[in-house]
SEKE-909434 format. One record per atom (N, C-alpha, C): residue number from 0; residue in three letters; x, y, z. Coordinates in Angstrom, 3 decimals. Each point is the difference from the previous one (the first is absolute). Layout:
N
<rec><n>NUM</n><res>ALA</res><east>X</east><north>Y</north><up>Z</up></rec>
...
end
This chain:
65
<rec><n>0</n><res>UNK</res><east>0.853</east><north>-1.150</north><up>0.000</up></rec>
<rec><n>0</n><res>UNK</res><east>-0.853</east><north>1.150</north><up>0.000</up></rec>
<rec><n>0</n><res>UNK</res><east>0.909</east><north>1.225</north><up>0.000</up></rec>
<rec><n>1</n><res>UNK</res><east>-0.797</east><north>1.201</north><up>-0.811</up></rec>
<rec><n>1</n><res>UNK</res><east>0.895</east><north>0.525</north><up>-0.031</up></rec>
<rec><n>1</n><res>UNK</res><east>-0.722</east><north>2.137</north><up>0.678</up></rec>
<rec><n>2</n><res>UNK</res><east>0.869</east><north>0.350</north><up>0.941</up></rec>
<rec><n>2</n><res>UNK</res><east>-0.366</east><north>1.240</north><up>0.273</up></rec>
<rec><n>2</n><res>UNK</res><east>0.811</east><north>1.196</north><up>-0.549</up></rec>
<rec><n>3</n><res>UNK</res><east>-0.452</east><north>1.130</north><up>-0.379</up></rec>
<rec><n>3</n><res>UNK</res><east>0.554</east><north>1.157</north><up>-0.769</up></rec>
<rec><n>3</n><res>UNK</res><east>-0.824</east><north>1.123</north><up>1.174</up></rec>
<rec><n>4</n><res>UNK</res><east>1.025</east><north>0.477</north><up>0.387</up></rec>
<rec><n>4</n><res>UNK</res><east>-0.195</east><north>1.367</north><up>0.849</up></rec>
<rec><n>4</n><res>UNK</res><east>-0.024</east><north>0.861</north><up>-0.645</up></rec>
<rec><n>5</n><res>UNK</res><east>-0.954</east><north>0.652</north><up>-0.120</up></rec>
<rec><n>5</n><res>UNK</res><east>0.835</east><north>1.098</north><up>-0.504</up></rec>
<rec><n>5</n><res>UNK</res><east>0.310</east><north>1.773</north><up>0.499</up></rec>
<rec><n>6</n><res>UNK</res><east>0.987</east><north>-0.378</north><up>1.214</up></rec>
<rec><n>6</n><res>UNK</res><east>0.555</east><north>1.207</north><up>0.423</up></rec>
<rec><n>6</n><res>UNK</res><east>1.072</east><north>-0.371</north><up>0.611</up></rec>
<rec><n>7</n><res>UNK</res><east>1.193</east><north>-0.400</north><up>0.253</up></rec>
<rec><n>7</n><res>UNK</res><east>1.537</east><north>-0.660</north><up>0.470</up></rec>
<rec><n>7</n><res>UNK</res><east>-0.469</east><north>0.461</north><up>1.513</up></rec>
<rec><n>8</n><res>UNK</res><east>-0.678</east><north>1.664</north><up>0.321</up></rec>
<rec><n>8</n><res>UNK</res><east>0.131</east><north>0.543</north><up>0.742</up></rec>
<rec><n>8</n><res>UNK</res><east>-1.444</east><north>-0.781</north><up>1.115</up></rec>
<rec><n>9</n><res>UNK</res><east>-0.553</east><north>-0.607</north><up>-0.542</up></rec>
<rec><n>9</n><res>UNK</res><east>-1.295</east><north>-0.755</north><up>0.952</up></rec>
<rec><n>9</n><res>UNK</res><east>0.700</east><north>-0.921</north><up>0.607</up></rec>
<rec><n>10</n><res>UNK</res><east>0.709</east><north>0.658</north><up>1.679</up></rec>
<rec><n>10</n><res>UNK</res><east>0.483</east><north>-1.516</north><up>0.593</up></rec>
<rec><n>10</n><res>UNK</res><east>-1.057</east><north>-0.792</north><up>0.749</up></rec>
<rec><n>11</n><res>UNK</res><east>-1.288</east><north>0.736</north><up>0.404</up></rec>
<rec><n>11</n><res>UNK</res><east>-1.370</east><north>-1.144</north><up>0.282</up></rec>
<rec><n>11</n><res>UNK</res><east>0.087</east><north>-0.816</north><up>-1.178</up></rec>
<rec><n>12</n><res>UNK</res><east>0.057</east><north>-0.253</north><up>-1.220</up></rec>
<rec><n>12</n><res>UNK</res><east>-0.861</east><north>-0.576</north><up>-0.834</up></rec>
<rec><n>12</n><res>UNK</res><east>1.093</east><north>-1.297</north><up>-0.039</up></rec>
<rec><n>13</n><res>UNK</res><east>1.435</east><north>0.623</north><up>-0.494</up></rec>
<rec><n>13</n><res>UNK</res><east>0.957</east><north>-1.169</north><up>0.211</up></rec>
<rec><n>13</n><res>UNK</res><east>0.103</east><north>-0.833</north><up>1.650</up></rec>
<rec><n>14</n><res>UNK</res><east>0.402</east><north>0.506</north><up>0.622</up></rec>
<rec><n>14</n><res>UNK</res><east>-0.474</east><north>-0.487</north><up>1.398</up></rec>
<rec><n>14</n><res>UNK</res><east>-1.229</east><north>-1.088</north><up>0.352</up></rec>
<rec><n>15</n><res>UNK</res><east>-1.058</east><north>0.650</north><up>-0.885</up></rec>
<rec><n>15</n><res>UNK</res><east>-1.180</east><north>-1.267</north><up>0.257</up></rec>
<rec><n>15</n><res>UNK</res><east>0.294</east><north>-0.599</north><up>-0.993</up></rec>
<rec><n>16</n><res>UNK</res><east>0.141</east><north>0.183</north><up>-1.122</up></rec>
<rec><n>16</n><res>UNK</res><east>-0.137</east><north>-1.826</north><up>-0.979</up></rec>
<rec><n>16</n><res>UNK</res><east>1.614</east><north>-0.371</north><up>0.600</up></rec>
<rec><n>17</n><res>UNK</res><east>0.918</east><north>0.268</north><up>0.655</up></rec>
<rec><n>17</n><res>UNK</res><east>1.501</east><north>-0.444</north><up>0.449</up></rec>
<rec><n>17</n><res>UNK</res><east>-0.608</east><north>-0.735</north><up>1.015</up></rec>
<rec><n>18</n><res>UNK</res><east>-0.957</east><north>0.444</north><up>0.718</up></rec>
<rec><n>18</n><res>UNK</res><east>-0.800</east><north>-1.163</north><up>1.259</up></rec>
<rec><n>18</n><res>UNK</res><east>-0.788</east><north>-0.858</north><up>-0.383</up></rec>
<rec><n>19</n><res>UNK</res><east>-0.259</east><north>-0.251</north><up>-1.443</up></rec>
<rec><n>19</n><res>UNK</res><east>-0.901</east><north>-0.966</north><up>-0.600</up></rec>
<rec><n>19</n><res>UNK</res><east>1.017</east><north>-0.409</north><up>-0.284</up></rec>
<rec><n>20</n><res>UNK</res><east>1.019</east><north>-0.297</north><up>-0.205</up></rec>
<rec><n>20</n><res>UNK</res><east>1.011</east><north>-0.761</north><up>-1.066</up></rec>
<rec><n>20</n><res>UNK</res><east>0.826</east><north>0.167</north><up>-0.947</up></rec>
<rec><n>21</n><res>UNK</res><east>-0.543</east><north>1.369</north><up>-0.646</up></rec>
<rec><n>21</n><res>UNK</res><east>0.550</east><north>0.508</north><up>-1.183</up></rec>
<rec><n>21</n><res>UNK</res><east>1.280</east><north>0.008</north><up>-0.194</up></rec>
<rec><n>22</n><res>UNK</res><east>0.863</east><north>0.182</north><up>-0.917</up></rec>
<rec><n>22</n><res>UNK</res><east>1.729</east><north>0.527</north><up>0.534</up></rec>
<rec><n>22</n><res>UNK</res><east>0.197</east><north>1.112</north><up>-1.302</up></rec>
<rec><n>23</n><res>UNK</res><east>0.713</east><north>0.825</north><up>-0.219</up></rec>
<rec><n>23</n><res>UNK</res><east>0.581</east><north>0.790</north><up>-0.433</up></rec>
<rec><n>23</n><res>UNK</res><east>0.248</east><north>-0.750</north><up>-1.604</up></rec>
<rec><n>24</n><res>UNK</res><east>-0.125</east><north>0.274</north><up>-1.402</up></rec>
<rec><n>24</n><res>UNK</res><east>0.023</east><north>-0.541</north><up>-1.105</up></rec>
<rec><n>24</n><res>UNK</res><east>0.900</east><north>1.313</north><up>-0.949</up></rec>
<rec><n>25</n><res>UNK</res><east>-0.471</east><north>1.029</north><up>0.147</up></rec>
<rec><n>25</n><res>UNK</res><east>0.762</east><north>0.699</north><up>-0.562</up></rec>
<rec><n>25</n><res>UNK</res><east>-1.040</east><north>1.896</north><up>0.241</up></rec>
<rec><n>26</n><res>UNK</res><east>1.007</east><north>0.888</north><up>-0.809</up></rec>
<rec><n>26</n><res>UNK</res><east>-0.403</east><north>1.099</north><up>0.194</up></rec>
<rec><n>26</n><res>UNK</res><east>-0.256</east><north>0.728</north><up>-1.235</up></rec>
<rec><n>27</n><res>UNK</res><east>-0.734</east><north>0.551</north><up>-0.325</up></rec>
<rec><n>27</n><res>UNK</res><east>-0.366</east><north>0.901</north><up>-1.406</up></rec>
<rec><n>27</n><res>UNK</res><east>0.327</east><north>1.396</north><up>0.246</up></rec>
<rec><n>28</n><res>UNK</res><east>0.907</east><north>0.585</north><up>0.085</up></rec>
<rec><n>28</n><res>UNK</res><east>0.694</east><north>1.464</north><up>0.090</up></rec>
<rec><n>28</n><res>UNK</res><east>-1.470</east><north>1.023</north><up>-0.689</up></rec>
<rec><n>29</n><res>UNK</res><east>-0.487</east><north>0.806</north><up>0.913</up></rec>
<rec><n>29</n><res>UNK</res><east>-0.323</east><north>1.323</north><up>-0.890</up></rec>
<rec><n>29</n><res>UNK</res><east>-1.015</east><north>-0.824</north><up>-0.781</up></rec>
<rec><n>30</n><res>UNK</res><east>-0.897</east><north>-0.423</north><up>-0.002</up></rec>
<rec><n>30</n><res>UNK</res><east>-0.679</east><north>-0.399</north><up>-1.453</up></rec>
<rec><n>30</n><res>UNK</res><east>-1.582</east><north>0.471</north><up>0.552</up></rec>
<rec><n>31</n><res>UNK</res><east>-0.091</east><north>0.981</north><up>1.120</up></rec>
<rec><n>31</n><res>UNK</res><east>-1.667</east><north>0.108</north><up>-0.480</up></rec>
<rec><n>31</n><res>UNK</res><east>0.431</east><north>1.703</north><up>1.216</up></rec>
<rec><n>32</n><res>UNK</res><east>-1.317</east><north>0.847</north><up>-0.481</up></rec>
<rec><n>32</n><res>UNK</res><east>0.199</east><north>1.888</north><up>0.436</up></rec>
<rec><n>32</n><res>UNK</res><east>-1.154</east><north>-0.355</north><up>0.728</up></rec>
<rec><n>33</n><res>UNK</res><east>0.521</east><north>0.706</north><up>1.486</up></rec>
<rec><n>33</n><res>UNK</res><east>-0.980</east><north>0.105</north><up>0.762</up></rec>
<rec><n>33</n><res>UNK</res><east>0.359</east><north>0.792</north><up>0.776</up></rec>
<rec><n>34</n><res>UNK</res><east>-1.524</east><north>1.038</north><up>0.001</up></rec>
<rec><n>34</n><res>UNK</res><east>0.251</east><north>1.334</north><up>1.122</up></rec>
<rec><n>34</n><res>UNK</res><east>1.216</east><north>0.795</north><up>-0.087</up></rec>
<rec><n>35</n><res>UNK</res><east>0.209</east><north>0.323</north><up>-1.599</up></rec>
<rec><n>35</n><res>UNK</res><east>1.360</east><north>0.623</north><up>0.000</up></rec>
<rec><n>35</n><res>UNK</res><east>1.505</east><north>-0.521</north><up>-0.069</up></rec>
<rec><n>36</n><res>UNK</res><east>-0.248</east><north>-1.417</north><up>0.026</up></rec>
<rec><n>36</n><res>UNK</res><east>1.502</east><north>-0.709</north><up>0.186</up></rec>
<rec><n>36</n><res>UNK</res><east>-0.160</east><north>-1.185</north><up>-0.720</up></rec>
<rec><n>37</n><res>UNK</res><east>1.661</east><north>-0.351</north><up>-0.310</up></rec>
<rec><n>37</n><res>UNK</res><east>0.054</east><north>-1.675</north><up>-0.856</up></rec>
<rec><n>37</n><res>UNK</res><east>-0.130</east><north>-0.893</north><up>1.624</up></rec>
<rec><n>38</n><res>UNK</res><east>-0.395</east><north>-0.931</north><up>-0.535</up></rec>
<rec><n>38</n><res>UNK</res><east>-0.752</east><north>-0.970</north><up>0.865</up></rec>
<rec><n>38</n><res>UNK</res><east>0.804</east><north>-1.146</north><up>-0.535</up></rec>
<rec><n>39</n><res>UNK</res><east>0.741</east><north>-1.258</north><up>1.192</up></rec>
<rec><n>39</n><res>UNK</res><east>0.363</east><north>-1.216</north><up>-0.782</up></rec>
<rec><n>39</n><res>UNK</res><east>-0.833</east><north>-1.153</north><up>0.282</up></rec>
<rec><n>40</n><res>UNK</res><east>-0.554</east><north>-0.974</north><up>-0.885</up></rec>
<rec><n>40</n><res>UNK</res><east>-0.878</east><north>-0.737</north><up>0.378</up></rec>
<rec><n>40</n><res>UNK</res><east>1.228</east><north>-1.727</north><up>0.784</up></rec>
<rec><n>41</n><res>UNK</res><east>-0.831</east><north>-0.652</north><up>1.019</up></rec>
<rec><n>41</n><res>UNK</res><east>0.565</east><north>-0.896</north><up>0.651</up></rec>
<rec><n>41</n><res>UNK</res><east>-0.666</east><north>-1.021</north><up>-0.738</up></rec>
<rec><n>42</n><res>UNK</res><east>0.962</east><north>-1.133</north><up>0.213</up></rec>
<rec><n>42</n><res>UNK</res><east>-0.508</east><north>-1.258</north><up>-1.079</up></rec>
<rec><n>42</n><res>UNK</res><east>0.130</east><north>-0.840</north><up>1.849</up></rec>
<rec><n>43</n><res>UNK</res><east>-0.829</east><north>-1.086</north><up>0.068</up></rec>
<rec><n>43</n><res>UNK</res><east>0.210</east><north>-1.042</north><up>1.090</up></rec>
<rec><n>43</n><res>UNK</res><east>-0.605</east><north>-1.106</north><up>-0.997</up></rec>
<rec><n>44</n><res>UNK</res><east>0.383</east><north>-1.150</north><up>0.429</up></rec>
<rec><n>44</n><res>UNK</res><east>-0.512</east><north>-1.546</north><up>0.047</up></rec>
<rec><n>44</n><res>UNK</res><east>-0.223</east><north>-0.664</north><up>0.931</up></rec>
<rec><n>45</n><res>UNK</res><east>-0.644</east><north>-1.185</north><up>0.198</up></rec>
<rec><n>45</n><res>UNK</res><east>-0.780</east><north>-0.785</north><up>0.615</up></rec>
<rec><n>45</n><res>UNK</res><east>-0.319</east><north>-1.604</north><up>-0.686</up></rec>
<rec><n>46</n><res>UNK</res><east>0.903</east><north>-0.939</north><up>0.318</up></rec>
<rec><n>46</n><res>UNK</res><east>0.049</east><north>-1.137</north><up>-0.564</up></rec>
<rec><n>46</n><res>UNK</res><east>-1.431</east><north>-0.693</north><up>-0.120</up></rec>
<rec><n>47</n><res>UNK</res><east>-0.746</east><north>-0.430</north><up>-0.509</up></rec>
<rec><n>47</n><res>UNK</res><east>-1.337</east><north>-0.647</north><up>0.189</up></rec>
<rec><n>47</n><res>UNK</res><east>0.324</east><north>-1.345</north><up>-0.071</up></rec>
<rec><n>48</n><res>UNK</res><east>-0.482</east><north>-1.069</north><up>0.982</up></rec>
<rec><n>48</n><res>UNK</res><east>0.428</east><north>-1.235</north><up>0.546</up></rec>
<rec><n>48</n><res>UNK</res><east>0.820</east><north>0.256</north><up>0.158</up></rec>
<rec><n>49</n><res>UNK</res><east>1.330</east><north>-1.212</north><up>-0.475</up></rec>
<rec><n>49</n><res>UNK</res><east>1.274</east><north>-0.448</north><up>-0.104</up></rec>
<rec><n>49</n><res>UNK</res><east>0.813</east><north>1.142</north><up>-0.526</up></rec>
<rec><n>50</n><res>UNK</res><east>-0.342</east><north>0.648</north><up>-0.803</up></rec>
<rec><n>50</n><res>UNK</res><east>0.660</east><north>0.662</north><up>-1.220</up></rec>
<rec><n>50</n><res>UNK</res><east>0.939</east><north>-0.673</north><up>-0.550</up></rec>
<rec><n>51</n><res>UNK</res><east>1.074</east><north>0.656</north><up>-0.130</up></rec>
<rec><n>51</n><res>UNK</res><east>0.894</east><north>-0.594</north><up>-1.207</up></rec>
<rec><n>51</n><res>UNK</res><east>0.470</east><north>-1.610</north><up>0.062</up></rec>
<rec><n>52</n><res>UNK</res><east>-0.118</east><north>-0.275</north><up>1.079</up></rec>
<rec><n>52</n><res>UNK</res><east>0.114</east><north>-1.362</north><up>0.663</up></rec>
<rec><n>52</n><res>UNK</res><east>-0.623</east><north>-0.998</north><up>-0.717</up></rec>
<rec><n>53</n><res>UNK</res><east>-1.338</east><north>0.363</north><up>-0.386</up></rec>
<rec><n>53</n><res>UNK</res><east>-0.690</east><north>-1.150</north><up>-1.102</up></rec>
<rec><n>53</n><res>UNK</res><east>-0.686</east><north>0.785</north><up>-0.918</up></rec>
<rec><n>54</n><res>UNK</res><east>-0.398</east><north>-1.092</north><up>-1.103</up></rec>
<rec><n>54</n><res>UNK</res><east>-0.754</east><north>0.672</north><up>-0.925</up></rec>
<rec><n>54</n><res>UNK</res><east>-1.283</east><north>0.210</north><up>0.257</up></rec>
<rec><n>55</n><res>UNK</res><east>-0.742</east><north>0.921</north><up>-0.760</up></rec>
<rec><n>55</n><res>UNK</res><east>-1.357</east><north>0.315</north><up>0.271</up></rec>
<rec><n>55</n><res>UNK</res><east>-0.829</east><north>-1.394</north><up>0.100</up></rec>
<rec><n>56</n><res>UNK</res><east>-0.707</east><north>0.227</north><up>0.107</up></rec>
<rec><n>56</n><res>UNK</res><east>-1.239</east><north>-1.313</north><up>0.558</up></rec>
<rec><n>56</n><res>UNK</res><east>0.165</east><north>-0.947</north><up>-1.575</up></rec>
<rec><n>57</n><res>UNK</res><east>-0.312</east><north>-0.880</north><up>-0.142</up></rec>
<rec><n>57</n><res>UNK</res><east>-0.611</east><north>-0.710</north><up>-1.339</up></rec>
<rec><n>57</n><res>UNK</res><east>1.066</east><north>0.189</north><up>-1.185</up></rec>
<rec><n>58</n><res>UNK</res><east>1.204</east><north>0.736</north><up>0.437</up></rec>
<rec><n>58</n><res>UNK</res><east>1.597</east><north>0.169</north><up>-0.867</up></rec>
<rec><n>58</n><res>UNK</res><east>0.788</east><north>-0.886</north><up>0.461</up></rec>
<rec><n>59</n><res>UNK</res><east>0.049</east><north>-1.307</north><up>0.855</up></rec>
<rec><n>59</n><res>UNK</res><east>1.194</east><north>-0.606</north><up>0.605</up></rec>
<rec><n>59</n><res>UNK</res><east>0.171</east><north>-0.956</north><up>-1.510</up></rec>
<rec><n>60</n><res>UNK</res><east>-0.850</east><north>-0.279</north><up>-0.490</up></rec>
<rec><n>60</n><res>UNK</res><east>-0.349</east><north>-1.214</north><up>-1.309</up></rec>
<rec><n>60</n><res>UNK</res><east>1.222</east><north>0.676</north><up>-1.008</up></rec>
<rec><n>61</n><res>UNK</res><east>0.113</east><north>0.959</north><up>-0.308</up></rec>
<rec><n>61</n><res>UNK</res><east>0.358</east><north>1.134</north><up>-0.907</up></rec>
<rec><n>61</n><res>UNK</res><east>1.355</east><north>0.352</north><up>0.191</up></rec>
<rec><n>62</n><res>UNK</res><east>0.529</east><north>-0.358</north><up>1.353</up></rec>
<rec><n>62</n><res>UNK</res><east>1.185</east><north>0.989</north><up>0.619</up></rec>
<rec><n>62</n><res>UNK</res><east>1.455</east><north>-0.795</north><up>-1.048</up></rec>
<rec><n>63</n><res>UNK</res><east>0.840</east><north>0.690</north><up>-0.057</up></rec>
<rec><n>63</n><res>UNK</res><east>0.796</east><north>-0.765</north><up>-0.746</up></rec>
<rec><n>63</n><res>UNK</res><east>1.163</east><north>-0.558</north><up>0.752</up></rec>
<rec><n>64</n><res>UNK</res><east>0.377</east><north>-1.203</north><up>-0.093</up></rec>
<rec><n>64</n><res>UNK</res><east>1.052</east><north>-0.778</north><up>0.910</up></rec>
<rec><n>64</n><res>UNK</res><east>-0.339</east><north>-1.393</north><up>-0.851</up></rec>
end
């Protein structure tokens, strides 16, 4: 799953999905104007099940090995 902040400067918003699980994915410099200023948007993730660990549901048939 994937979360997009968008203000670097919202430490409630990172803070709560960081208490759900989320972790840090990357940062988008400047890419959106707000209230007068460049704004950087926050990227987070959130593994759903296993994540990378296995394949999606009904893909193990498929996986290559």
């Amino acid at each position: 799953m994937v979360a997009v902040i968008g203000d670097s400067g919202n430490a409630g918003s990172i803070s709560l999905h960081a208490g759900c699980g989320f972790r840090h994915a990357g940062l988008l410099p400047a890419v959106g104007w707000k209230h007068g200023r460049w704004v950087d948007s926050v990227l987070m993730t959130l593994p759903l099940g296993e994540g990378a660990a296995t394949p999606p549901r009904g893909e193990a048939a498929n996986a290559p090995g």
